[in-house]
C-alpha positions in Angstrom: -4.1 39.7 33.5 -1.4 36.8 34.2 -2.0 33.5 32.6 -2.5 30.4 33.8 0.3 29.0 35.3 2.8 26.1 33.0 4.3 23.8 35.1 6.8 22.8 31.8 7.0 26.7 31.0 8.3 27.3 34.8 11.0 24.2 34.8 12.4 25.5 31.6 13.0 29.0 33.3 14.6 27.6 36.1 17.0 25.6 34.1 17.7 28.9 32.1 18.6 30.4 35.4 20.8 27.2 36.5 22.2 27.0 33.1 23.3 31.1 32.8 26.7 30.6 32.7 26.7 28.3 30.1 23.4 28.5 28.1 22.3 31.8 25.9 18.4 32.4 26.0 16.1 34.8 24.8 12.2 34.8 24.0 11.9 34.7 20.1 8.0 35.6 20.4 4.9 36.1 22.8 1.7 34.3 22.5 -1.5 35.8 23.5 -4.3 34.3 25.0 -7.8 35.3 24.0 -9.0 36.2 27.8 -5.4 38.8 28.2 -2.0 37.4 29.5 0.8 36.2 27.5 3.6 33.5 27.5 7.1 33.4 26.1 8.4 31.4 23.6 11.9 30.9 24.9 15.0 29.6 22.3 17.9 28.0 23.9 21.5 27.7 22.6 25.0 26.4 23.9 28.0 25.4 22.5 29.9 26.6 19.6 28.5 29.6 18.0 30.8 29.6 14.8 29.1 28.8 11.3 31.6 26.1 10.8 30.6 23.8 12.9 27.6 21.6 12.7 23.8 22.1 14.5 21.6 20.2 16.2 18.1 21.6 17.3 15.5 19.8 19.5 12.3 21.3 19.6 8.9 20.3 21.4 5.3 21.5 22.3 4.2 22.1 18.6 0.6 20.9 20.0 -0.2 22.1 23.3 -1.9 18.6 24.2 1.0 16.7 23.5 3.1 18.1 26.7 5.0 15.0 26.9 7.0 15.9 23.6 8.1 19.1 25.4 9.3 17.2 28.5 11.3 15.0 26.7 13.5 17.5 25.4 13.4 19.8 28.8 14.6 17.0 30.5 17.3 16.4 28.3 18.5 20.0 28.5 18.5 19.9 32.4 20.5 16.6 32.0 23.0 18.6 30.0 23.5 21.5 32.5 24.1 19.1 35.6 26.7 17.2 33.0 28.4 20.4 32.1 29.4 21.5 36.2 31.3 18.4 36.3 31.6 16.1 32.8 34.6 17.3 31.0 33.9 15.0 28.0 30.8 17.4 27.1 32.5 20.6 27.3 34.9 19.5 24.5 32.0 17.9 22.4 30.6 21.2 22.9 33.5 22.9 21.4 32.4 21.4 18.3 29.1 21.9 17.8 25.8 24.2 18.4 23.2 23.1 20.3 19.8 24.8 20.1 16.4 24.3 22.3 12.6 25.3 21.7 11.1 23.0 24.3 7.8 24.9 23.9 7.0 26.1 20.9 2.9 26.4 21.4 2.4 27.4 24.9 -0.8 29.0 24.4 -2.1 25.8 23.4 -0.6 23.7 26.8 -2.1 26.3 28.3 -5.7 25.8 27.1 -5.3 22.1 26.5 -5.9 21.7 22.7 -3.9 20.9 20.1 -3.4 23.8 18.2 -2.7 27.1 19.2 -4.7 29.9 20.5 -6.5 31.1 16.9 -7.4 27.5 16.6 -4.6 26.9 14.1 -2.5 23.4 14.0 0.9 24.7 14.1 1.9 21.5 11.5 -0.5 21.9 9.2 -0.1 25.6 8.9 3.1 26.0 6.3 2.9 26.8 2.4 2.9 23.2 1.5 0.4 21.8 -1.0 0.1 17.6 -1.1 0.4 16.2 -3.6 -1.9 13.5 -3.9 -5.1 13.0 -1.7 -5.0 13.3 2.2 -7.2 11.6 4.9 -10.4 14.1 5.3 -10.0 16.8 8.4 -5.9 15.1 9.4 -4.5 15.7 6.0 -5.6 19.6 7.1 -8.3 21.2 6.3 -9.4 25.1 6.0 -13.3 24.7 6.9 -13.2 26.0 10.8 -10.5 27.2 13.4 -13.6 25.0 15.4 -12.5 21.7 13.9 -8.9 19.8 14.5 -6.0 19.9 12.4 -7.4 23.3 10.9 -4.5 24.9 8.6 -5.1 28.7 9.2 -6.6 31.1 6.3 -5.6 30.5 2.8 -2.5 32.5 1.8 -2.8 34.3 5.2 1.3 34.3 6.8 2.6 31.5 9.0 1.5 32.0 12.9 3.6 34.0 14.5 4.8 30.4 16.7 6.1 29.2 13.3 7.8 32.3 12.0 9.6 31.8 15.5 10.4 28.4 14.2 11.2 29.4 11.2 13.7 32.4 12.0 15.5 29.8 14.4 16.2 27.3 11.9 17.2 29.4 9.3 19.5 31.1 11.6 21.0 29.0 13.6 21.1 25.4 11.8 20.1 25.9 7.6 23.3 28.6 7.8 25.8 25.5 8.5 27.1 22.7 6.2 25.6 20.2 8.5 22.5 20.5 10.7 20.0 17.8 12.3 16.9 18.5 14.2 14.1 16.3 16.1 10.8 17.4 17.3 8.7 15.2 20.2 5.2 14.2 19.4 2.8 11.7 20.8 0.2 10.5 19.7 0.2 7.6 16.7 -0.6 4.3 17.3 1.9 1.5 19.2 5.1 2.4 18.2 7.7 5.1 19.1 8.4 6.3 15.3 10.7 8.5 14.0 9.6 10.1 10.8 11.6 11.8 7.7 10.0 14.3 5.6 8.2 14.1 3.3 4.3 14.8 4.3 3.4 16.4 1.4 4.3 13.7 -0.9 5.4 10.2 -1.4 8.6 11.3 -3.3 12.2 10.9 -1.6 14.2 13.4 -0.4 16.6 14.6 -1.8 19.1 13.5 1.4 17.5 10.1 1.7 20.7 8.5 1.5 22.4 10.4 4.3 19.2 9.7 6.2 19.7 6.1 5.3 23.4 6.4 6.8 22.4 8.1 10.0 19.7 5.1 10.7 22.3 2.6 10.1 24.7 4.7 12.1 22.0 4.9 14.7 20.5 0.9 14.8 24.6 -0.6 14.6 25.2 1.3 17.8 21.9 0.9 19.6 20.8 -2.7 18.4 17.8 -3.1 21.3 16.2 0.2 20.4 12.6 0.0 19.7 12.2 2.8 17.3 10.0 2.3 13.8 12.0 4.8 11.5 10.8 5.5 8.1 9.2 8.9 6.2 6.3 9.7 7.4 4.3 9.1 3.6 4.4 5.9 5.0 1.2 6.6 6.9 -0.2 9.4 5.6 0.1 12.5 3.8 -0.6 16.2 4.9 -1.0 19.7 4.1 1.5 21.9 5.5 3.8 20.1 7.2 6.1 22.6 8.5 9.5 20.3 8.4 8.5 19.4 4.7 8.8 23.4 4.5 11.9 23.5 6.2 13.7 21.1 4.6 12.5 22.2 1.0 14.2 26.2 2.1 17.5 24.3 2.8 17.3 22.3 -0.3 17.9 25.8 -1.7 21.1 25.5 -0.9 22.7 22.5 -2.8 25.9 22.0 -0.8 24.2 22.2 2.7 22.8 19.3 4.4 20.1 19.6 6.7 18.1 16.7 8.0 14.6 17.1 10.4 13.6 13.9 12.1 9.7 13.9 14.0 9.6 11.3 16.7 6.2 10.4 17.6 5.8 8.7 20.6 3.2 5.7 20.8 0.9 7.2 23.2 -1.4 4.2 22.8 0.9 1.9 24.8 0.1 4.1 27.6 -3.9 3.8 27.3 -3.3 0.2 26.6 -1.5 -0.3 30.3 -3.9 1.9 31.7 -7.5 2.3 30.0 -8.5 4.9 32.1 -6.8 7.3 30.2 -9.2 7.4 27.3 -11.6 9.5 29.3 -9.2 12.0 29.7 -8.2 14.4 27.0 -4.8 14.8 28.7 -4.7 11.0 28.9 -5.1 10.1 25.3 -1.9 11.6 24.7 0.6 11.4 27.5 1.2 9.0 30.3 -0.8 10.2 33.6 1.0 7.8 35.9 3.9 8.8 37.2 6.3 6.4 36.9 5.5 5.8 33.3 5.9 9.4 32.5 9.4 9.0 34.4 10.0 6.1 32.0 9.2 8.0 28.9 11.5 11.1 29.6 14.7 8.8 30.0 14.4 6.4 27.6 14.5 8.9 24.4 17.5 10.8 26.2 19.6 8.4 24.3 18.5 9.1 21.0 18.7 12.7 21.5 22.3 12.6 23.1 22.6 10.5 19.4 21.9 13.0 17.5 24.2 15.4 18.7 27.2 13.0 18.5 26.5 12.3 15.0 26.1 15.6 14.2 29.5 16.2 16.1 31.1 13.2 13.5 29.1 14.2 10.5 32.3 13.9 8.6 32.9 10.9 9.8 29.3 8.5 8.4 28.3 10.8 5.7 28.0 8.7 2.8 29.9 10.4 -0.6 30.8 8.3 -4.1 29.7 4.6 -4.6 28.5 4.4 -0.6 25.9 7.4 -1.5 24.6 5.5 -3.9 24.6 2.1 -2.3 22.9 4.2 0.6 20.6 5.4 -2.0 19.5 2.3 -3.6 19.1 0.8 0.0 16.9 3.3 1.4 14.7 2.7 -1.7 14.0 -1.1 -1.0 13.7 -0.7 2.5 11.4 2.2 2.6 10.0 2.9 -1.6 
């Protein structure tokens, strides 16, 4: 039985087949849908493939309602391979560093319009991490029913199979380097575009906060009329299983590596506010419906994800070390502890 079709699922195969002779792809797992049929979960690299060079992963589509967070990032992956058949500048920025796609991580969820995937399981609430303190009831992650949201699978059960995907990719292609940044595209919470830092499980810093500190001041001194709130996410709340707390806690294993995961959460309530309509639609409450704001949406974040993979490329370059780590540190604990 074939699935329903997924109009995101379809563009990123096209651009895999426009990109061939410059992209590498393959499908790191298949989702099953509970009435037969399947989808792909595709990974996407380019650029340098050696260890020594930094990473830089975008990934999207973690809940299947939320399909604006995978458009965001195919559309900056299309923009790429139209740059790279005539923008010079790219190819050699590409000669020094990997670049590395999972636009949809959850299609079995986009396909049947819910946030988690198909066993009912919120893919970020779904990792072995315990809070630390108290959580909001049910969004902090609960284990009571696969029929409620933000459900975090069965205790001690393994990871969905969508994050073991994740999982494998990371570990492989960005925790293996010296230097690796990632970003993954939400919607969904409140006004603001926010971009989030672990943790969720707890209201203690990193340990990287102060190179996170340096790549936001890197970030706001060359983009001073961005609009972005960006601070750790125990700023709002704290959850269960946060799969980036996960993450980054496997790379802290590995004391002279550097790995920083960034969540940016679009403000899908400015789009209900301009258009109130929306609230009656499920699809609504979390992406724009009108076309020309959706248009509006997918290019303004292009710049911080064309950011990320300069700074990854200059890592060397902003990193703090010595008395500036700790200035950095001390900094980062004012503005955000």
């Amino acid at each position: 039985m074939n699935p329903p079709a997924l109009p995101e699922l379809e563009a990123l195969e096209r651009i895999i087949e426009l990109g061939a002779g410059w992209l590498q792809s393959r499908v790191v797992c298949e989702v099953a849908l509970p009435r037969g049929g399947s989808y792909p979960v595709h990974v996407i690299t380019l650029g340098n493939s050696s260890r020594e060079v930094p990473a830089v992963g975008y990934f999207g589509g973690v809940h299947g309602l939320e399909c604006i967070g995978a458009g965001v990032v195919i559309a900056y992956l299309q923009s790429l391979v139209m740059r790279l058949q005539w923008d010079s500048t790219l190819h050699q920025q590409l000669k020094c560093v990997r670049m590395v796609f999972m636009p949809i991580v959850n299609p079995g969820g986009m396909a049947l319009n819910t946030r988690a995937n198909p066993n009912g399981v919120d893919l970020m609430r779904n990792a072995p991490v315990q809070a630390t303190e108290a959580v909001p009831f049910l969004v902090g992650g609960q284990r009571f029913s696969s029929g409620l949201p933000w459900y975090r699978g069965v205790q001690d059960a393994p990871m969905e199979a969508e994050n073991q995907a994740v999982l494998e990719v990371v570990t492989n292609e960005l925790l293996a380097r010296d230097f690796s940044l990632s970003v993954d595209c939400h919607s969904g919470f409140g006004v603001s575009d926010r971009i989030w830092f672990p943790f969720a499980h707890t209201r203690t810093p990193i340990t990287h906060l102060a190179e996170m500190h340096a790549l936001k001041n890197i970030f706001v001194r060359s983009n001073s009329h961005h609009r972005y709130v960006i601070e750790p996410q125990s700023l709002q709340y704290l959850a269960h299983g946060d799969l980036w707390d996960h993450l980054y806690q496997q790379s802290c294993a590995q004391a002279q590596r550097v790995f920083l995961p960034l969540t940016l959460e679009m403000g899908s309530w400015l789009w209900v506010k301009k258009n109130p309509r929306q609230l009656f639609s499920r699809h609504g409450i979390f992406n724009p419906l009108i076309e020309h704001r959706q248009q509006r949406v997918l290019r303004q974040h292009q710049l911080l994800l064309d950011f990320l993979s300069r700074a990854a490329c200059g890592h060397s370059l902003w990193l703090p070390r010595g008395e500036s780590r700790a200035w950095h540190h001390a900094q980062a604990l004012q503005d955000w502890y």
